[in-house]
MIDOSE-1310 file (N, C-alpha, C; in nm, 2 decimals, decimal comma, always signed):
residues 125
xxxx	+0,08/-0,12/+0,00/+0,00/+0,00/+0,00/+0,09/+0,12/+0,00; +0,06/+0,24/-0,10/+0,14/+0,35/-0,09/+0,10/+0,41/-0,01; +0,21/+0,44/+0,11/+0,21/+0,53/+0,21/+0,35/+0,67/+0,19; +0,29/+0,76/+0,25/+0,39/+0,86/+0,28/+0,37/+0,94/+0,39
xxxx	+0,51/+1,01/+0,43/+0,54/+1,10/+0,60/+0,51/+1,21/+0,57; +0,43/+1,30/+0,64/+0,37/+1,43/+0,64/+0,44/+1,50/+0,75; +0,46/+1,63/+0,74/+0,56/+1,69/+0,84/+0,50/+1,87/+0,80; +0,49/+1,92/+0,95/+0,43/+2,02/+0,97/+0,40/+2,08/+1,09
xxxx	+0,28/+2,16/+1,09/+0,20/+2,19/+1,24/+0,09/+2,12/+1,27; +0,06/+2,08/+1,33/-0,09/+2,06/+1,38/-0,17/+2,18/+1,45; -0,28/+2,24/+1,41/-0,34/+2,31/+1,49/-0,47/+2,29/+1,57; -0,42/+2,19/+1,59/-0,60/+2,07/+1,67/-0,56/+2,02/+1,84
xxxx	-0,47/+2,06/+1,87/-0,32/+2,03/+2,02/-0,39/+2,16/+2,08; -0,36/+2,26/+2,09/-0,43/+2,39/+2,15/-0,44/+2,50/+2,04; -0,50/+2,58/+2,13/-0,62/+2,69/+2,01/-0,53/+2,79/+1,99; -0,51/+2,82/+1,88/-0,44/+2,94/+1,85/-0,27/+2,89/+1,87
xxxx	-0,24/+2,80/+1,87/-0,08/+2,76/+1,84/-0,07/+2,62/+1,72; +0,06/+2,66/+1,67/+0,12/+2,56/+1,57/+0,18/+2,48/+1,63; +0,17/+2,33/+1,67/+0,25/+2,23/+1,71/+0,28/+2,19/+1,60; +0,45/+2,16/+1,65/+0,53/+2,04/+1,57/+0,45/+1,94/+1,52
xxxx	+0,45/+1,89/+1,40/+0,36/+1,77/+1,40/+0,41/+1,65/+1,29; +0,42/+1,52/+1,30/+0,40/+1,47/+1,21/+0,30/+1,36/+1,19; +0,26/+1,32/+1,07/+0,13/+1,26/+1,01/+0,15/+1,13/+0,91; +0,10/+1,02/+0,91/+0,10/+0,92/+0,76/+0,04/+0,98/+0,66
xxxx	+0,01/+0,94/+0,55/-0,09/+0,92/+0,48/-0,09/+0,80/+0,40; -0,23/+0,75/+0,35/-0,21/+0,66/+0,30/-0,28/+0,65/+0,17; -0,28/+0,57/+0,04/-0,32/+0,59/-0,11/-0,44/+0,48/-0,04; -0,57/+0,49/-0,03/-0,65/+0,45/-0,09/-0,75/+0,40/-0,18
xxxx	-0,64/+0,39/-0,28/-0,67/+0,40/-0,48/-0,73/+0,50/-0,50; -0,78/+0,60/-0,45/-0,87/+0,71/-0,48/-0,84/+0,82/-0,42; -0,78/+0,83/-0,30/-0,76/+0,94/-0,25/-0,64/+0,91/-0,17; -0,58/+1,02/-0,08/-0,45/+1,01/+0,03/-0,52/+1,04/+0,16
xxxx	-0,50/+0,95/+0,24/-0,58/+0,96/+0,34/-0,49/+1,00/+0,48; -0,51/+1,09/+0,58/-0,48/+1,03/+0,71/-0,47/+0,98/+0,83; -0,33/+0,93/+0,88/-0,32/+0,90/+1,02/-0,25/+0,99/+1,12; -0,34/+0,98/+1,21/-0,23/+1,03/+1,33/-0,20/+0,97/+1,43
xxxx	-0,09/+0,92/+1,41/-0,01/+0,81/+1,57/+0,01/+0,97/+1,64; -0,03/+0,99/+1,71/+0,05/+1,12/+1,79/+0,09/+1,08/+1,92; +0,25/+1,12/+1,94/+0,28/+1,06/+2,06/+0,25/+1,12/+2,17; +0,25/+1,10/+2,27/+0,19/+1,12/+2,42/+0,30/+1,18/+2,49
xxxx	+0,28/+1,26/+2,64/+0,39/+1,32/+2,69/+0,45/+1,23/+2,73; +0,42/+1,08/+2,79/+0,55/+1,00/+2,82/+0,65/+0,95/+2,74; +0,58/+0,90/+2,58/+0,69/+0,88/+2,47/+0,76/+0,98/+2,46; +0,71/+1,11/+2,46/+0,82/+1,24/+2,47/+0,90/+1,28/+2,56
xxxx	+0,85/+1,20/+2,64/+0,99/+1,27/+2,77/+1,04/+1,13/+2,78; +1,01/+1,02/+2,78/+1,12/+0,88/+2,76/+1,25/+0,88/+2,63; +1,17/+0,87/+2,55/+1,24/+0,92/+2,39/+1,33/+1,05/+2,37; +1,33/+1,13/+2,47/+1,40/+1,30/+2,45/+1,35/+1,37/+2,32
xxxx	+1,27/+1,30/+2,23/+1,16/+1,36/+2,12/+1,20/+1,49/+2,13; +1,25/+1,58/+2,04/+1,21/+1,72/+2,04/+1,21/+1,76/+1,86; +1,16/+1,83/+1,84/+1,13/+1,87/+1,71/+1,15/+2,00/+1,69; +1,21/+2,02/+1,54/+1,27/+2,20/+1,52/+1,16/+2,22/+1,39
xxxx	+1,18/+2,37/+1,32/+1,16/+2,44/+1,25/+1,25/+2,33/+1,10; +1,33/+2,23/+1,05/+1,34/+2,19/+0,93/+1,21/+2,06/+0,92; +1,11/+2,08/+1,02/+1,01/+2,01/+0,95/+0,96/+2,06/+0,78; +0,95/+2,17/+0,83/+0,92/+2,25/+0,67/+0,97/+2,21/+0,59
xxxx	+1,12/+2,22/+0,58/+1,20/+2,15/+0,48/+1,20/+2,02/+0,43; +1,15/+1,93/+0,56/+1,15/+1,79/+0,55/+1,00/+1,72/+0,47; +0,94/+1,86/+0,50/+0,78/+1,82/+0,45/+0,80/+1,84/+0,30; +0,88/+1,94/+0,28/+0,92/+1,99/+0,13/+0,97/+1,88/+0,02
xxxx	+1,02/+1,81/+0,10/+1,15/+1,75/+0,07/+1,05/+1,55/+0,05; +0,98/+1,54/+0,13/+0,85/+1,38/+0,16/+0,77/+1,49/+0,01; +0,72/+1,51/-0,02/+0,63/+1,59/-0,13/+0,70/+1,56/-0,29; +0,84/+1,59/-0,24/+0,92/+1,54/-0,39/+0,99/+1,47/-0,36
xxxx	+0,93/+1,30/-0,30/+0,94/+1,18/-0,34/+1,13/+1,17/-0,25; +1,12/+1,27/-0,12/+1,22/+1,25/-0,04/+1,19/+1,22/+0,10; +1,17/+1,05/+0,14/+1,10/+1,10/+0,27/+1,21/+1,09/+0,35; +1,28/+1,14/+0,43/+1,39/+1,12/+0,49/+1,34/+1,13/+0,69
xxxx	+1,42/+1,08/+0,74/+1,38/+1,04/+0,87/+1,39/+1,18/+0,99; +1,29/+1,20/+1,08/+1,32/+1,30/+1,18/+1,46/+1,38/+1,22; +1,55/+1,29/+1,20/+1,70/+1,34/+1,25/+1,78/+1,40/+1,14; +1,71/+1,33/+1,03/+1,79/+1,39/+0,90/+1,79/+1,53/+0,90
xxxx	+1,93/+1,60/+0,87/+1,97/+1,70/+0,82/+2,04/+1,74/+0,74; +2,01/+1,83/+0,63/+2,09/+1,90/+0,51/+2,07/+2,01/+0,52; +2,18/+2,11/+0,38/+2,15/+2,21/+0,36/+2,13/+2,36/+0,48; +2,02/+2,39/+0,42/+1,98/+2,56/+0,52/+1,94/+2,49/+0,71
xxxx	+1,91/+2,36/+0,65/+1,89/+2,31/+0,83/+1,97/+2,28/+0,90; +2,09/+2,30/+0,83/+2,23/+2,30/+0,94/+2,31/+2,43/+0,96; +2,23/+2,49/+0,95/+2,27/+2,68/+0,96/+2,20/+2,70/+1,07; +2,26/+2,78/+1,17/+2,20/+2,87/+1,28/+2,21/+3,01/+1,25
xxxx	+2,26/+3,06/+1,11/+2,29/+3,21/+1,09/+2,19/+3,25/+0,96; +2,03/+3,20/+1,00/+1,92/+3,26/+0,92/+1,94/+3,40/+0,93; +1,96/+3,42/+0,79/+1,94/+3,61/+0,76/+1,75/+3,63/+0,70; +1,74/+3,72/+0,69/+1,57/+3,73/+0,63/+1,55/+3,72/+0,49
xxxx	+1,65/+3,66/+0,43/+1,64/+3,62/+0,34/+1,56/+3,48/+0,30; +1,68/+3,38/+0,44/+1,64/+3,25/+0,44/+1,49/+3,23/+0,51; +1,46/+3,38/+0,55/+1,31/+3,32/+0,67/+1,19/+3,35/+0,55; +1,24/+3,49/+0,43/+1,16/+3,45/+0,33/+1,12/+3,36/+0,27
xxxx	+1,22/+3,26/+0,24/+1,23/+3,17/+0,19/+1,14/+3,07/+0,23; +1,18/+3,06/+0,37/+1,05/+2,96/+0,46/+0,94/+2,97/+0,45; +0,91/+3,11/+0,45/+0,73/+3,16/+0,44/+0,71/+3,15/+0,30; +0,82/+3,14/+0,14/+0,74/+3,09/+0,06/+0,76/+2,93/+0,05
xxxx	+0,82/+2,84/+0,11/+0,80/+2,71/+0,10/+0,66/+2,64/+0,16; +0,62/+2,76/+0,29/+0,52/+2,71/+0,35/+0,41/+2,78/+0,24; +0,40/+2,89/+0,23/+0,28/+2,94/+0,12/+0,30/+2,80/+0,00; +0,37/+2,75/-0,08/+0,30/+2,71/-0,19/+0,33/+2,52/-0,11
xxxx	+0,35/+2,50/-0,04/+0,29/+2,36/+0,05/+0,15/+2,38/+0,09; +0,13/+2,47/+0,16/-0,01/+2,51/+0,16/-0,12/+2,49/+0,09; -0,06/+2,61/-0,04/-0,14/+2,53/-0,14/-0,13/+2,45/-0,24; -0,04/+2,36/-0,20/-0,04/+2,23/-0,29/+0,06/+2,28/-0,40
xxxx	+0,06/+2,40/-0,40/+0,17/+2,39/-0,60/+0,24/+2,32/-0,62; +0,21/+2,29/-0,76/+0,31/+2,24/-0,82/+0,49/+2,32/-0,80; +0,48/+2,44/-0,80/+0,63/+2,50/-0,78/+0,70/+2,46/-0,70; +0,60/+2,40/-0,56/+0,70/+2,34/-0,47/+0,81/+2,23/-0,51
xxxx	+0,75/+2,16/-0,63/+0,89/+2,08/-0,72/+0,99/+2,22/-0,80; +0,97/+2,33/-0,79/+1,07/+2,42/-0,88/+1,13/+2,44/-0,81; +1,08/+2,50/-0,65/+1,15/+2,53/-0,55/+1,24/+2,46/-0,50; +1,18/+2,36/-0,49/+1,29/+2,23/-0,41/+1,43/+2,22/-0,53
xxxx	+1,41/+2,21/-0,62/+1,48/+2,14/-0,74/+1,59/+2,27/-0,74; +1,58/+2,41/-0,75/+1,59/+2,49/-0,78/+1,73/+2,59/-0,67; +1,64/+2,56/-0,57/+1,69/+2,67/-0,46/+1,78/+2,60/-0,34; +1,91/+2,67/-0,35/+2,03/+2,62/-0,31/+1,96/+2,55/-0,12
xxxx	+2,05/+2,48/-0,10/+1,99/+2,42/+0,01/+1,86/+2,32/+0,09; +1,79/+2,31/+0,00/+1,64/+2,26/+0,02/+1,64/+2,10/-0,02; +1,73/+2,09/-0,12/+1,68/+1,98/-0,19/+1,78/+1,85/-0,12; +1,73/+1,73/-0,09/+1,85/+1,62/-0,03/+1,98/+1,64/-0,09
xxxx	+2,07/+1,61/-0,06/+2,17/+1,55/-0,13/+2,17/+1,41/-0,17; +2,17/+1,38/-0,28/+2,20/+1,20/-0,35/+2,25/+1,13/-0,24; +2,37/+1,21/-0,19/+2,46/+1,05/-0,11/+2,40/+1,07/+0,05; +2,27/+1,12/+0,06/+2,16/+1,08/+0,13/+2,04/+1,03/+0,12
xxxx	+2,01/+0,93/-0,01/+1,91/+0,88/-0,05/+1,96/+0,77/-0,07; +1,91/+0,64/-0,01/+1,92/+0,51/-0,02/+1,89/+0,45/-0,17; +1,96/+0,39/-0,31/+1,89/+0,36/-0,41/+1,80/+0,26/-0,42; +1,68/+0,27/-0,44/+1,58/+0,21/-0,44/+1,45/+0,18/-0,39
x	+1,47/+0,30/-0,28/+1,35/+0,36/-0,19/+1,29/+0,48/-0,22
């Protein structure tokens, strides 16, 4: 069954805040459907679970056929010296994830830092 990792906010946790979030989905021949395992405060404080800001990237990145795992890091997500350049950049990856564009394959393909590097993709997955 085709499944894929969804990575984002949830805004359904408390009212008026973006949680960290991640989500399945799944192909059922018609549509993409989801799941939410959402973990609980004990898996989070057993696990040391903590979650940053390259979910965006990561969600960017599961969308064009890169699903790469929570820990994974490349690129602009291994920078701590965001200029407003790079935060524009965030607010248009999130604007066109939002709405679904297609650009977000130009984006990713396109713009230095976003896209995996090869000799972090397993061949054949």
């Amino acid at each position: 069954m085709p499944a894929r990792a969804r990575c984002g906010f949830g805004t359904y946790f408390w009212r008026g805040r973006f949680e960290d979030h991640w989500i399945c989905e799944y192909w059922t021949g018609a549509r993409w459907a989801r799941v939410d395992a959402q973990l609980d405060e004990v898996q989070r404080r057993v696990l040391g679970i903590d979650f940053a800001m390259g979910n965006l990237i990561r969600e960017l990145a599961a969308l064009n056929d890169a699903e790469m795992l929570p820990w994974d890091m490349w690129g602009v997500m291994c920078s701590k010296d965001w200029t407003e350049t790079h935060y524009a950049l965030f607010d248009r990856v999130a604007e066109l994830l939002m709405a679904d564009s297609d650009d977000m394959h130009t984006i990713y393909e396109n713009e230095p830092g976003l896209r995996v590097p090869r000799d972090m993709i397993v061949p054949g997955f």
